[in-house]
C-alpha positions in Angstrom: 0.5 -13.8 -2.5 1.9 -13.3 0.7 0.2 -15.1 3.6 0.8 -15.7 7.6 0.4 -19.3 9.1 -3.2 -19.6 10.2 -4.8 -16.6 8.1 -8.9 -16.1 9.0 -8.7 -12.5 7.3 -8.4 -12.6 3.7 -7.8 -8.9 2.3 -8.1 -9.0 -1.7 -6.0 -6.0 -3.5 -3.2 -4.6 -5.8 0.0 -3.7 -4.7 -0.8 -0.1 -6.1 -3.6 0.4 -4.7 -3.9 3.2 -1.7 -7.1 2.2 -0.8 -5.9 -1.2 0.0 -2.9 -0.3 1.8 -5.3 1.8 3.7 -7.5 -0.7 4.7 -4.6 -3.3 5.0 -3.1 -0.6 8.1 -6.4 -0.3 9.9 -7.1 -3.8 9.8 -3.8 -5.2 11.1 -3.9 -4.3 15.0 -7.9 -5.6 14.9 -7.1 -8.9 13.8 -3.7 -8.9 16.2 -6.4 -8.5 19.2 -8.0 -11.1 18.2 -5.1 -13.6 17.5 -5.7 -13.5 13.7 -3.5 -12.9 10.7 -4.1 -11.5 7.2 -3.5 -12.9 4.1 -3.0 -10.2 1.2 -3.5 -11.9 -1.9 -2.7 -9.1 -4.9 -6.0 -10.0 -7.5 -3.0 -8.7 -10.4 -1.2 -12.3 -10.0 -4.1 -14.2 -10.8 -6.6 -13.3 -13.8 -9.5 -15.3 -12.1 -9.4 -12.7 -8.9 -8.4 -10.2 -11.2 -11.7 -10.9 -13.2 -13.7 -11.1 -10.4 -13.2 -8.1 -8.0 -11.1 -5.7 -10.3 -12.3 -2.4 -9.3 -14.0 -3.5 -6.0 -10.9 -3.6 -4.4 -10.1 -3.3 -1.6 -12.4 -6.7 -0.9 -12.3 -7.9 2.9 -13.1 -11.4 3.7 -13.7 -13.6 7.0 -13.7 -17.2 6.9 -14.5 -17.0 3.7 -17.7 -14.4 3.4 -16.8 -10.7 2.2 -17.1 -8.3 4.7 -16.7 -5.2 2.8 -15.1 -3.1 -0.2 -13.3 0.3 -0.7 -13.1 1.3 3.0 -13.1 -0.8 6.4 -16.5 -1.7 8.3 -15.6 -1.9 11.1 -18.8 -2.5 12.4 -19.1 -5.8 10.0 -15.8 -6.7 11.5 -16.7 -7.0 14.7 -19.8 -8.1 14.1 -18.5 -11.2 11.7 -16.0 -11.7 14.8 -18.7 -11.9 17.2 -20.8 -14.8 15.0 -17.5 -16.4 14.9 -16.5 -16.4 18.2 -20.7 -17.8 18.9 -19.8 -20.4 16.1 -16.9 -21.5 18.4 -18.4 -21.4 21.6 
């Protein structure tokens, strides 16, 4: 698992996985706008994640609630980003 200090993105994946190296580029400068990192957490270390999202991956999370699988949303991305941001205000 590899993880930068004050991760809000949580991107769930397999180091083999093109899909998830796809969605991994495309999400990196959205959440550098916003001042957010990404945690990549690879589901093959951990037989629990592994279990749970196995072929769903890629599986894009915000604070915690999935965003989407397979391929970005962006749409759902900014969208969660906008509830967050009205969370905070």
């Amino acid at each position: 698992m590899t993880s930068k200090p004050g991760a809000t993105f949580t991107l769930y994946g397999r180091a083999w996985c093109h899909l998830c190296e796809d969605m991994r580029a495309e999400l990196e400068p959205i959440a550098a706008r916003h001042g957010l990192g990404v945690e990549w957490i690879d589901i093959d270390e951990d037989p629990l994640l592994e279990a749970r999202y196995d072929e769903r991956v890629p599986v894009l999370a915000l604070d915690g609630v999935e965003l989407c699988q397979y391929r970005l949303d962006v749409d759902a991305v900014h969208a969660a980003l906008s509830q967050r941001r009205a969370r905070a205000s």
